[in-house]
MARNU-992417 format. One record per residue (C-alpha): residue number from 1; z, x, y. Coordinates in steps of 0.25 Angstrom, whole numbers. Layout:
residues N
<NUM <Z X Y>>,
...
//
This chain:
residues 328
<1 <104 -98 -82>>,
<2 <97 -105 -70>>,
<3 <90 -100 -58>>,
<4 <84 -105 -48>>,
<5 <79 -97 -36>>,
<6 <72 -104 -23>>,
<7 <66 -115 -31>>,
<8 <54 -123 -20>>,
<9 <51 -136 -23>>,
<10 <42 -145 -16>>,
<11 <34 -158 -17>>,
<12 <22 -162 -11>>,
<13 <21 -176 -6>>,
<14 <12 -185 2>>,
<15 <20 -181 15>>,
<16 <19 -167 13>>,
<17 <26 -155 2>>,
<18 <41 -156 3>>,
<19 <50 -145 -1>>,
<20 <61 -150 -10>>,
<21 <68 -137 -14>>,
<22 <70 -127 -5>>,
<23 <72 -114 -15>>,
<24 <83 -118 -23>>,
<25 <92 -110 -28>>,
<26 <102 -111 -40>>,
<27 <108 -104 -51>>,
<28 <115 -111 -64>>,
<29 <123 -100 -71>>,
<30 <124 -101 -85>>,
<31 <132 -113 -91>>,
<32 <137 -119 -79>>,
<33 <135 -130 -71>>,
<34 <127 -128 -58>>,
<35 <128 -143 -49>>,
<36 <115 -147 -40>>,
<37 <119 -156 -31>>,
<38 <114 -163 -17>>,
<39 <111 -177 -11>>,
<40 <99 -184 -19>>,
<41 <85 -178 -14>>,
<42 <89 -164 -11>>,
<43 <82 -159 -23>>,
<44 <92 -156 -36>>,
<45 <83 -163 -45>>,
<46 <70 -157 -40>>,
<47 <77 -144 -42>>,
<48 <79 -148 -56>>,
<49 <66 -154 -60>>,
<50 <61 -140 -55>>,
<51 <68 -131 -64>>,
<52 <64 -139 -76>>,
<53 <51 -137 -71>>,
<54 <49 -154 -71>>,
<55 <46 -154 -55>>,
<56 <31 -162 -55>>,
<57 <21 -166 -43>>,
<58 <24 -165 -31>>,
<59 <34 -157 -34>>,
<60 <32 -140 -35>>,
<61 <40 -130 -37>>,
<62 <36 -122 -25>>,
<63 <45 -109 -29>>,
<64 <56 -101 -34>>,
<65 <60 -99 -48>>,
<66 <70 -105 -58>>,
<67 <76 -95 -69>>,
<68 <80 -99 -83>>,
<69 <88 -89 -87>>,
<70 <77 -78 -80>>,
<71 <66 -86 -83>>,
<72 <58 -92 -72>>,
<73 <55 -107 -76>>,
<74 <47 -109 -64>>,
<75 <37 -98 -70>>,
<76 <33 -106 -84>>,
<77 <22 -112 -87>>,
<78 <26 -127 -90>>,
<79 <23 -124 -106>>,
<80 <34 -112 -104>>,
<81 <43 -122 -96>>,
<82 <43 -133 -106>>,
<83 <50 -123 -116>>,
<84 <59 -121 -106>>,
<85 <62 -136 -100>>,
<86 <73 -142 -111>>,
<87 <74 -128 -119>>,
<88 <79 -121 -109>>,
<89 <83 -131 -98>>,
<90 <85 -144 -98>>,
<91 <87 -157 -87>>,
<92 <94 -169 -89>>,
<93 <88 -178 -78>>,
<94 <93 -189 -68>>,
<95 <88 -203 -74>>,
<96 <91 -201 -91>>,
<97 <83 -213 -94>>,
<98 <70 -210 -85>>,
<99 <72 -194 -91>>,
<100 <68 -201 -106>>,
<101 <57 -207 -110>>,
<102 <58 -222 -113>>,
<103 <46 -223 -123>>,
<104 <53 -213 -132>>,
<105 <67 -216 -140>>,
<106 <77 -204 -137>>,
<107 <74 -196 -152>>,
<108 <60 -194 -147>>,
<109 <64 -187 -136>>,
<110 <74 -179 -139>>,
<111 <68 -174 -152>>,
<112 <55 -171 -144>>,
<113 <63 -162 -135>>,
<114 <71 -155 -150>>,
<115 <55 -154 -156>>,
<116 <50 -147 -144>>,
<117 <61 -137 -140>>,
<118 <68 -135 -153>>,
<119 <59 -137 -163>>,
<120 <66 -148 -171>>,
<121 <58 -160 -178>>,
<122 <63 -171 -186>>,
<123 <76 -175 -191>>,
<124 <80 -162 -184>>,
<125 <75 -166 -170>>,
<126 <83 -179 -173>>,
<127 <97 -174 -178>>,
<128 <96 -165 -165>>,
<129 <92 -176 -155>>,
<130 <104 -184 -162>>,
<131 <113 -171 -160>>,
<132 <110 -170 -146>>,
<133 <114 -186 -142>>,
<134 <126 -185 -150>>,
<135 <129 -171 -140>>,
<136 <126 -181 -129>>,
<137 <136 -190 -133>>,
<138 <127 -200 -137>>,
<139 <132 -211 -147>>,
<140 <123 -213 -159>>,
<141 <113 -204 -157>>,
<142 <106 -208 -167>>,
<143 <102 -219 -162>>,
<144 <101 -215 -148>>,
<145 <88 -207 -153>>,
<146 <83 -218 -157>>,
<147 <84 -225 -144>>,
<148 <75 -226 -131>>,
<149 <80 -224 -118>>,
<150 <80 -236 -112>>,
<151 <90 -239 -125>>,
<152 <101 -231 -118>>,
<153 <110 -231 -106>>,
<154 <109 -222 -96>>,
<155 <120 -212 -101>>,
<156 <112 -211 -114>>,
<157 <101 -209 -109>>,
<158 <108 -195 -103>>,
<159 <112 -191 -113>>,
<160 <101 -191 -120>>,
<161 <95 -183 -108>>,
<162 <107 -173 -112>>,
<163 <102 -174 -124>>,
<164 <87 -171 -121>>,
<165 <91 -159 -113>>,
<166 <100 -152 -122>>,
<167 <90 -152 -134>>,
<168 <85 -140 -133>>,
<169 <98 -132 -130>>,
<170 <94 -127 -114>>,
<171 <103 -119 -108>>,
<172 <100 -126 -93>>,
<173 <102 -141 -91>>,
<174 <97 -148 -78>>,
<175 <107 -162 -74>>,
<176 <99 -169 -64>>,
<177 <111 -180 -60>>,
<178 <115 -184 -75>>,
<179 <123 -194 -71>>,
<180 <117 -201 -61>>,
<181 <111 -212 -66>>,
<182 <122 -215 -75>>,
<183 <135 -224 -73>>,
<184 <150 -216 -70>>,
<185 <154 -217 -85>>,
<186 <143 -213 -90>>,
<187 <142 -202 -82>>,
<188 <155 -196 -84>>,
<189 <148 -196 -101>>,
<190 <137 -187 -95>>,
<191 <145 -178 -85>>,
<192 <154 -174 -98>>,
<193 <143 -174 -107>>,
<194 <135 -164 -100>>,
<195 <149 -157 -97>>,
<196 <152 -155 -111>>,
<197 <137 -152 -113>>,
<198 <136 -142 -104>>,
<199 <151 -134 -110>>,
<200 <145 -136 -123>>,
<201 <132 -129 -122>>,
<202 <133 -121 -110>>,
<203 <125 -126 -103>>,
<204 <119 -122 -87>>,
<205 <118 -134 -79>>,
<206 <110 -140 -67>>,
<207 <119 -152 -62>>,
<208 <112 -160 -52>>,
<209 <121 -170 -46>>,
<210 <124 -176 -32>>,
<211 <138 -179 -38>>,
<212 <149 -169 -33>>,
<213 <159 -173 -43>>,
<214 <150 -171 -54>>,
<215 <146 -156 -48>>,
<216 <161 -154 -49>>,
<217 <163 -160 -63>>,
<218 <152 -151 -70>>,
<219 <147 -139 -63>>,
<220 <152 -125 -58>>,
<221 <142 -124 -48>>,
<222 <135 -132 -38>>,
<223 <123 -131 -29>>,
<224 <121 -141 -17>>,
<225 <106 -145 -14>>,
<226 <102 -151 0>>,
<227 <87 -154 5>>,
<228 <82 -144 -9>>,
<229 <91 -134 -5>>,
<230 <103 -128 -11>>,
<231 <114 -128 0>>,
<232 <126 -124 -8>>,
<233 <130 -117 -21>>,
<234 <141 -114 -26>>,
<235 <152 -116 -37>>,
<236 <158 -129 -40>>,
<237 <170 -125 -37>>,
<238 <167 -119 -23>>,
<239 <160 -129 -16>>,
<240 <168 -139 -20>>,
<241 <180 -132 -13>>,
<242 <172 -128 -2>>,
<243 <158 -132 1>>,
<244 <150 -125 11>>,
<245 <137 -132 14>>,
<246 <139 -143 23>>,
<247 <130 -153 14>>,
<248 <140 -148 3>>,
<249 <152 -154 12>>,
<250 <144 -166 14>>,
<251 <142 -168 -2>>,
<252 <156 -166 -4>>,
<253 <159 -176 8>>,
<254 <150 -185 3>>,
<255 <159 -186 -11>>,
<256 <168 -200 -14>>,
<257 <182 -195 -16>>,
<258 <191 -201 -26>>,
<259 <203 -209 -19>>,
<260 <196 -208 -6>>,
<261 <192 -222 1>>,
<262 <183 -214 10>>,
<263 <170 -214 11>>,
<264 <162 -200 10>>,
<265 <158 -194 20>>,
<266 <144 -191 18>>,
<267 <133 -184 24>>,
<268 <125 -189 34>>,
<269 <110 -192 34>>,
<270 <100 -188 21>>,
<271 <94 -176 13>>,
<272 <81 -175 23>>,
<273 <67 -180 19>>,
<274 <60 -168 14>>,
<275 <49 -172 22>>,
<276 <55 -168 35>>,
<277 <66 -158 31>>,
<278 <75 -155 44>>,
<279 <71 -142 48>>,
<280 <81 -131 47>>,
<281 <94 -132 36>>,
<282 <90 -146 31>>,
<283 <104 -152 30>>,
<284 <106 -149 44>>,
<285 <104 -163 50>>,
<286 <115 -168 43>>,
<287 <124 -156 42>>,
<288 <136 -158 52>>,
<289 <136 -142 52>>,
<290 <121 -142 59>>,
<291 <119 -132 70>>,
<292 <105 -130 77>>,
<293 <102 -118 67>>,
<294 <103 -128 55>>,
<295 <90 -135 62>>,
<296 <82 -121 62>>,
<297 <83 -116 47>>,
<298 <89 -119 34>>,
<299 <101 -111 29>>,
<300 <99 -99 18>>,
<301 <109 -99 5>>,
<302 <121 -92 9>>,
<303 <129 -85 -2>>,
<304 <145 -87 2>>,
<305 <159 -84 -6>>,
<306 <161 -97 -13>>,
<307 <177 -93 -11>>,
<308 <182 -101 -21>>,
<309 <189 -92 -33>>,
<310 <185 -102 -42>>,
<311 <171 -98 -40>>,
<312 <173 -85 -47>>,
<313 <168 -79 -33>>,
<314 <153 -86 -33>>,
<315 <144 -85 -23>>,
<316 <141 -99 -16>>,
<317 <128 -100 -7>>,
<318 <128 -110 4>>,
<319 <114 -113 13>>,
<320 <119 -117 29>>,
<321 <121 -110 42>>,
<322 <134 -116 45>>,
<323 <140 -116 30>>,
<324 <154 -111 35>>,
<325 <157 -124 47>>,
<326 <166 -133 41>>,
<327 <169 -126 26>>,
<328 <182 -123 25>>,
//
């Protein structure tokens, strides 16, 4: 449904143009969920705003393409891509309340969104936009429309964003970390509301989450981003039982276990500055499998045997020298 193939992104600032995807790559098959996830700075949500086309100054999209369903979004002009961004595919972003616009109550918006995709005016713009809150399980829509962000909590305020993002029926749905500025209850409401959702409609989704637990909850594949590159992919299922990278095992370290009085684990020191990248594999300086030839050159994507039956046999890729040290 989804592709996206050496995607480049850099921004210009006034130390100099950094580079803060390496050629990304990732596939979401149809109507599955796909997991993004990594350590805050390591580019999931720049990767997002760059499929939806929303990547401003200094940000650029510096190359590669992105196919929806064949077609190349990367190619359109911006009048193309607004038919495209919401119809087609859609985001739900990080902060609900900053996403909406405070000067406007929630029927504005959402029947803007109904008016300039589908079409609808009126009363039929408005017995939709009631529709769709009551599919977001939210109480009295009625009302709600007639409310102003700053009116509702935090968890309505998402689900209105569910809402606004499955107007117009897209077949694509982009969750930049829907949960994370919400407390736990309320986020377990969100996690099965976009479960149900996504069942429901068939959705293909982008989960991008630092969360692990989350990962295994809702998707059936997963790809691990370090630095603005992808250093892992494979099914749920597989890396869970066995991952591979050493950033992977240091993620999965880095977990709080129920029962357990122990601390995690960890991983020592921090993403690096992208103003002085290490040279060589960028995760070397903290990487306990680090060798001299680590310092030299960064890793290409491997293709390895997931060996896990339950992965229907799928290919998982991997991006180290030294992978196989310490995987059991």
């Amino acid at each position: 449904m989804l592709e996206v193939q050496d995607l480049t992104v850099t921004f210009h600032t006034g130390r100099g143009t950094v580079t803060a995807l390496h050629g990304v790559d990732l596939t979401l098959p149809t109507g599955r969920v796909t997991g993004l996830v990594g350590e805050s700075g390591c580019g999931k949500t720049v990767t997002a705003l760059a499929v939806m086309r929303l990547l401003r100054p200094p940000g650029e999209i510096r190359g590669g393409r992105v196919l929806l369903g064949g077609q190349n979004l990367l190619a359109l002009s911006e009048r193309e891509m607004d038919r495209v961004r919401g119809a087609r595919i859609a985001m739900i972003f990080q902060q609900p309340r900053a996403s909406l616009n405070p000067v406007f109550p929630v029927a504005a918006q959402l029947t803007h969104v109904l008016r300039l995709h589908r079409g609808l005016s009126g009363r039929a713009a408005w017995a939709e936009g009631e529709a769709l809150l009551a599919r977001a399980q939210l109480p009295r829509p009625e009302r709600v429309m007639r409310a102003y962000p700053h009116q509702l909590s935090g968890g309505m305020c998402q689900r209105v964003m569910i809402a606004l993002a499955l107007a117009c029926r897209p077949s694509v749905l982009l969750a930049d970390e829907p949960t994370t500025a919400l407390d736990v209850t309320v986020q377990l409401q969100i996690i099965e509301l976009l479960k149900s959702l996504q069942q429901e409609l068939g959705l293909t989704v982008l989960l991008i989450t630092h969360d692990l637990g989350l990962v295994a909850e809702m998707c059936d594949f997963v790809s691990v981003m370090y630095a603005g590159r992808i250093v892992e992919a494979a099914p749920v299922s597989a890396l869970f039982r066995r991952p591979l990278h050493p950033y992977t095992r240091g993620l999965m370290a880095s977990r709080m276990r129920a029962g357990s009085r122990a601390l995690p684990a960890g991983i020592p020191g921090r993403i690096p500055d992208l103003h002085q990248m290490p040279a060589g594999c960028p995760f070397h300086p903290r990487c306990p499998l680090a060798q001299g030839l680590c310092a030299e050159r960064d890793a290409s994507p491997e293709t390895v045997d997931g060996g896990d039956p339950a992965a229907s046999g799928a290919a998982r890729m991997v991006r180290c020298h030294f992978w196989g040290r310490g995987v059991a």
